[in-house]
DRENMAR-748585 format. One record per residue (C-alpha): residue number from 1; x, y, z. Coordinates in steps of 0.1 Angstrom, whole numbers, plus 5000, padded with zeros to 4 digits. Example, Ala and Ser with C-alpha at 12.3 -4.5 7.8 and 13.67 -1.06 7.14 Angstrom:
BEGIN
1:5123:4955:5078
2:5137:4989:5071
This chain:
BEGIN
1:5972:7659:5997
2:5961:7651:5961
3:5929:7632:5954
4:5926:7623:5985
5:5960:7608:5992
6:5988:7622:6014
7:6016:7634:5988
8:6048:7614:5990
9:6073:7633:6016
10:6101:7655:6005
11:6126:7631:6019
12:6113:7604:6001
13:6116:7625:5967
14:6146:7632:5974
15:6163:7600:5985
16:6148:7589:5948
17:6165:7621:5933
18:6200:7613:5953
19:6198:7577:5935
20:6194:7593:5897
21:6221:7620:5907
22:6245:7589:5917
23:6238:7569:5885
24:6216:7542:5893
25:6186:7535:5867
26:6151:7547:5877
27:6138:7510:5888
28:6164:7507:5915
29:6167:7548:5924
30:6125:7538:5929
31:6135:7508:5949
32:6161:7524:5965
33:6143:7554:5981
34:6109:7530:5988
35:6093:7548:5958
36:6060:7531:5942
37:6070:7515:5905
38:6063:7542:5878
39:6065:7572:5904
40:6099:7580:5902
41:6098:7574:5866
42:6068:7599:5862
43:6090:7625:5878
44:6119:7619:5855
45:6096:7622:5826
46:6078:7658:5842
47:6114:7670:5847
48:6126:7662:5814
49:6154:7639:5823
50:6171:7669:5841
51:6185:7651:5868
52:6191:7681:5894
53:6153:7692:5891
54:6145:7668:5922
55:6142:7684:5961
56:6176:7685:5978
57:6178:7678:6011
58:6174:7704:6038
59:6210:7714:6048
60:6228:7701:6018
61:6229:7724:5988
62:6212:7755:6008
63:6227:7772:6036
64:6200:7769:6067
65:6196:7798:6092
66:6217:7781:6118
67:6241:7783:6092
68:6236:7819:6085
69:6238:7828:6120
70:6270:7808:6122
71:6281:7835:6093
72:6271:7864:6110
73:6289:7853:6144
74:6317:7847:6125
75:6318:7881:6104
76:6306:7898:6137
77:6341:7882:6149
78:6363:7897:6125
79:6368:7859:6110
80:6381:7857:6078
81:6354:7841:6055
82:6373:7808:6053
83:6376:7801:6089
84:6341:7806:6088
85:6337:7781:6058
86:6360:7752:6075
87:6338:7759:6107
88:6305:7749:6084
89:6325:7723:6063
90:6315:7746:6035
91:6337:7758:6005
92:6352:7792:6015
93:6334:7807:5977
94:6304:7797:5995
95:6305:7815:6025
96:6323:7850:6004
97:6295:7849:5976
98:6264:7849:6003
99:6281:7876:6022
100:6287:7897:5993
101:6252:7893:5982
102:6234:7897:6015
103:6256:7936:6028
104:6285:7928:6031
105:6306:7923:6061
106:6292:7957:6075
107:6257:7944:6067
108:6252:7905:6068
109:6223:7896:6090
110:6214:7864:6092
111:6175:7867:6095
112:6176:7892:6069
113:6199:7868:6046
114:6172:7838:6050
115:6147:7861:6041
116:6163:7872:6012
117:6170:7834:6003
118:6132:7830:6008
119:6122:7849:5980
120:6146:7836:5956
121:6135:7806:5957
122:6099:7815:5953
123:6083:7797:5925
124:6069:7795:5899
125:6091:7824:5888
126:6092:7837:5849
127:6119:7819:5832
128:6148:7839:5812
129:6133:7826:5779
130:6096:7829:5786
131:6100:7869:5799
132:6123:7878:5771
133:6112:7872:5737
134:6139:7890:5720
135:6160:7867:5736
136:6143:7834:5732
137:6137:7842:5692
138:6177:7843:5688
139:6183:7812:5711
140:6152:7793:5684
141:6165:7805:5655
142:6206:7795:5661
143:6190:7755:5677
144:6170:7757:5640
145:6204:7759:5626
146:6219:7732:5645
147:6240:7749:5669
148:6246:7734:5702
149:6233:7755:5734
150:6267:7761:5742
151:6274:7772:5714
152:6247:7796:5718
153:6257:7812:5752
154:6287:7812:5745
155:6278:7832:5709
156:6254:7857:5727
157:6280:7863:5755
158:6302:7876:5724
159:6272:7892:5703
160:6259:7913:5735
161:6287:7920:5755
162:6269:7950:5771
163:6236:7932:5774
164:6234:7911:5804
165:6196:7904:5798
166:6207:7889:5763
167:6226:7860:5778
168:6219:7827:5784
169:6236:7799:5797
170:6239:7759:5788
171:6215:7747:5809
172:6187:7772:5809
173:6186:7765:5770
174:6184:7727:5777
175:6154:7728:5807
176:6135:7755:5785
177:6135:7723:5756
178:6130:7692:5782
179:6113:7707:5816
180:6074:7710:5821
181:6065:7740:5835
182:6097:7761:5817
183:6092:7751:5783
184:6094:7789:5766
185:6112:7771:5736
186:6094:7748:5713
187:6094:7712:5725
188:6101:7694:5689
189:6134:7716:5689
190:6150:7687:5706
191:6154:7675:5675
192:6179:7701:5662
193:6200:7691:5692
194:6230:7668:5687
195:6212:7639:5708
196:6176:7644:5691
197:6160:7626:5726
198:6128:7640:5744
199:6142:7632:5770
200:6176:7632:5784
201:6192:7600:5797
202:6225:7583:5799
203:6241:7570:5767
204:6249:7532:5772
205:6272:7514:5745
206:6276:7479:5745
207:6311:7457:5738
208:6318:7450:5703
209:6339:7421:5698
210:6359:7427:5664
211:6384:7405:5646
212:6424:7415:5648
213:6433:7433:5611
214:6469:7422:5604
215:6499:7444:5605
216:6487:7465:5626
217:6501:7498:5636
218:6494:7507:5671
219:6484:7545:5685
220:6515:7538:5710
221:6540:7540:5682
222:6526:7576:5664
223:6545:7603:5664
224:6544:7627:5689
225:6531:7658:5669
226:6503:7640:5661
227:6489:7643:5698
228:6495:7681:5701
229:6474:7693:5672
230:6502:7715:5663
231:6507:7700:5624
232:6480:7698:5599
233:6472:7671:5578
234:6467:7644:5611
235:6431:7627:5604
236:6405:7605:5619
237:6380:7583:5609
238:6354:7561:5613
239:6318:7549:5602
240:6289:7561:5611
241:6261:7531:5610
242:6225:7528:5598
243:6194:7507:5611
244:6206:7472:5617
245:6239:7483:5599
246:6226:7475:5564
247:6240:7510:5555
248:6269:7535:5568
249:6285:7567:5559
250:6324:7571:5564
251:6341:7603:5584
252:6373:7618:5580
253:6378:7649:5604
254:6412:7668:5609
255:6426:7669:5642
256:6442:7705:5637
257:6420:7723:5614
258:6383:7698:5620
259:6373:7696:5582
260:6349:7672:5579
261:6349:7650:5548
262:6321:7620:5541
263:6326:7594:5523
264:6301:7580:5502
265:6290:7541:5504
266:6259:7529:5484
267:6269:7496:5481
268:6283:7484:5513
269:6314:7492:5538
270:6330:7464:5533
271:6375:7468:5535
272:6371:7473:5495
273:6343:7500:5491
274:6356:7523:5526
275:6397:7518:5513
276:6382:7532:5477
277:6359:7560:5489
278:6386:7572:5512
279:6411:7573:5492
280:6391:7591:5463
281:6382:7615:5493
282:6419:7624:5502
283:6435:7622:5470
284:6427:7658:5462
285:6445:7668:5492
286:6485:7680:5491
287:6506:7652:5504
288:6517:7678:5530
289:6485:7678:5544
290:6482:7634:5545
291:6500:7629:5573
292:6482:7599:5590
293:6451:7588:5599
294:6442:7573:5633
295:6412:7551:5630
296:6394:7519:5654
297:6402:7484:5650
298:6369:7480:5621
299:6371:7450:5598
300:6364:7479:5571
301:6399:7489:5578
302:6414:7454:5569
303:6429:7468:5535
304:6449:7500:5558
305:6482:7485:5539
306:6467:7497:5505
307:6450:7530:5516
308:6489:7538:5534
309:6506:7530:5498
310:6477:7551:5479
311:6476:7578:5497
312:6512:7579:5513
313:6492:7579:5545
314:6500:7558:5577
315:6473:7539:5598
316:6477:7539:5631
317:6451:7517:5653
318:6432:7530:5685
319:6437:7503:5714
320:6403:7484:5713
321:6375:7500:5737
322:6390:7532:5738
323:6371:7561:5722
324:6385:7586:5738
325:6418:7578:5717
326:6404:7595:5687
327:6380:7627:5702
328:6376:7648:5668
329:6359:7614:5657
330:6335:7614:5677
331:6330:7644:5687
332:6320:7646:5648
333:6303:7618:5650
334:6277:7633:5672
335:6271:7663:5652
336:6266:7643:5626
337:6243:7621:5637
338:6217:7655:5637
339:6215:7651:5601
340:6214:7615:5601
341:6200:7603:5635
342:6203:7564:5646
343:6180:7533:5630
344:6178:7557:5601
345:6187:7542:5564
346:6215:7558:5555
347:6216:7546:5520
348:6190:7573:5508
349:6220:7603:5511
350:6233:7606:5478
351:6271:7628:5471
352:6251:7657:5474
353:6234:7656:5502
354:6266:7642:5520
355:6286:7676:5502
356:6260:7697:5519
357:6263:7685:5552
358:6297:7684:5552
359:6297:7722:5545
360:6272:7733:5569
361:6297:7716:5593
362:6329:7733:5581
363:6314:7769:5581
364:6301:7764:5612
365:6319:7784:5644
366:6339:7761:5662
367:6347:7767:5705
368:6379:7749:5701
369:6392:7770:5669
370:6386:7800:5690
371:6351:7806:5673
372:6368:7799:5640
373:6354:7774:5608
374:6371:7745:5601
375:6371:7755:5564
376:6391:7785:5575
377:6417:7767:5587
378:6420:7745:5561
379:6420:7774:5537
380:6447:7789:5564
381:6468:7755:5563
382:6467:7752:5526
383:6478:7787:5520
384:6504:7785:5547
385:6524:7750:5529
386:6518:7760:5490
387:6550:7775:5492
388:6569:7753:5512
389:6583:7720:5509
390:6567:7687:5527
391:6587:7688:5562
């Protein structure tokens, strides 16, 4: 009851939660599960746009006590664990991790089990954060820098091998940011995250319907060594638009080594101003390390033919709609757009601001360079072909 009012069942919160978890927008999860307009979205909002903070239904993620005593038949049995699991249609890990937490197969009750599962799920409960401040003052001051909370785990896990309470994972960094009720880290640090929402929510894209650039080279025809990372001096690029896209920064990132490199455009991005920013950009580079540059079908890109016989570069041209074909793009993208978030005039980032950033990006510890900088491995790359001739 609250003022009054019978509180809406369980099963009715989670039918709505079911809808968020299978995609649907919060009007027609609402709809959907019979929930009043603005309910649903109230609990989005309270759980931060976290969209497994909702009830599960009974039976579904948590074993029941039938099941448990299904468990402990089984292990009374001699049953191998996943028998046991195809009996419950449950995955065998399932049915091995709660007997190995519970006794053991000498040990496993089932009442006791329940019980045990009780009291776990208790809440409110002290999160990791909130009940460690050693811990939460590290996790603050790396999402201060701008590093992403996997980073972060995954930097601690490293830092405090020995220190299991000075671990955190992923998630528990995101729902102490978003989620009411666990918010041990300061809300307005969702700004230092790569997304810079309150809330979190799905990213939707609309078409873009471009013109065709002629002479096109297509990403079907690039060589092969260009896919496996294996050979430095493979780029890709893009823009990077302002509010209304009166303004835009250019990005160059490599595909082997991730160096980042901005291009500066004050006075437009039309095919003239991005085919002479990039090629001031890349003309300091060895030709060694110019191999080709793999960029989307923008009208910026109409002059390619003249950035190719500058540079000694080929263009090759993603299929249209298809992201994916260039990831270190975006992927920069996205960590770019924490120093210069969306609707934002871009025009107000002078060559020194752009240098900057680009820095902070290329000594930063990358996951995929095996906690590496991409300025190392350019340094590594350039020291590597001084000596030798362009292959």
């Amino acid at each position: 009851m609250k003022n009054g009012r019978p509180g809406v069942p369980r099963s009715v919160q989670a039918g709505f939660w079911d809808g968020m978890r299978a995609g649907l927008p919060v009007v027609e999860a609402e709809r959907a599960a019979g929930v009043s307009k603005g309910q649903g979205g109230a609990w989005f909002r309270r759980a931060g746009g976290v969209k497994g903070n909702g009830p599960v239904r009974p039976g579904g993620r948590y074993l029941s006590v039938a099941e448990r005593e299904e468990i402990a038949a089984g292990v009374a049995a001699g049953l191998s664990r996943r028998v046991i699991a195809a009996r419950l249609g449950r995955p065998a890990s399932t049915v091995s991790r709660e007997v190995r937490r519970n006794g053991s197969r000498r040990g496993y009750r089932a009442l006791a089990a329940q019980a045990q599962a009780d009291e776990r799920a208790r809440r409110p409960k002290t999160a990791r954060l909130a009940g460690n401040q050693r811990l939460r003052e590290l996790v603050q001051a790396m999402l201060e820098r701008r590093w992403p909370p996997e980073q972060i785990s995954v930097m601690l896990r490293l830092e405090f091998p020995d220190e299991p309470e000075m671990r955190v994972s992923r998630e528990t960094i995101c729902q102490a940011i978003y989620v009411q009720g666990r918010g041990a880290l300061r809300r307005e640090l969702a700004a230092s995250l790569r997304t810079g929402r309150a809330l979190r929510k799905p990213h939707r894209r609309s078409a873009e319907r471009r013109g065709r650039i002629p002479d096109m080279v297509m990403i079907s025809e690039r060589p092969a060594e260009v896919a496996d990372r294996a050979v430095p001096g493979h780029w890709e690029g893009d823009l990077i638009m302002g509010a209304r896209n009166a303004s835009a920064i250019g990005t160059l990132a490599g595909r082997t080594t991730r160096f980042v490199l901005l291009l500066h455009l004050p006075h437009g991005h039309d095919p003239a101003a991005v085919a002479g920013a990039m090629t001031a950009a890349m003309s300091g580079l060895p030709a060694r390390l110019r191999r080709s540059l793999t960029r989307d079908q923008g009208k910026e890109m109409a002059l390619h033919a003249g950035i190719t016989q500058a540079l000694g570069m080929p263009v090759f041209f993603c299929d249209p709609h298809s992201p994916w074909q260039r990831p270190t793009s975006e992927n920069t993208n996205g960590l770019l757009r924490q120093y210069f978030p969306k609707g934002s005039d871009l025009r107000g980032h002078g060559p020194d601001r752009l240098a900057a950033v680009a820095a902070e990006l290329n000594d930063r510890p990358r996951k995929t360079l095996g906690r590496d900088t991409p300025a190392a491995r350019l340094a590594a790359a350039l020291e590597e072909h001084s000596h030798s001739p362009r292959r």
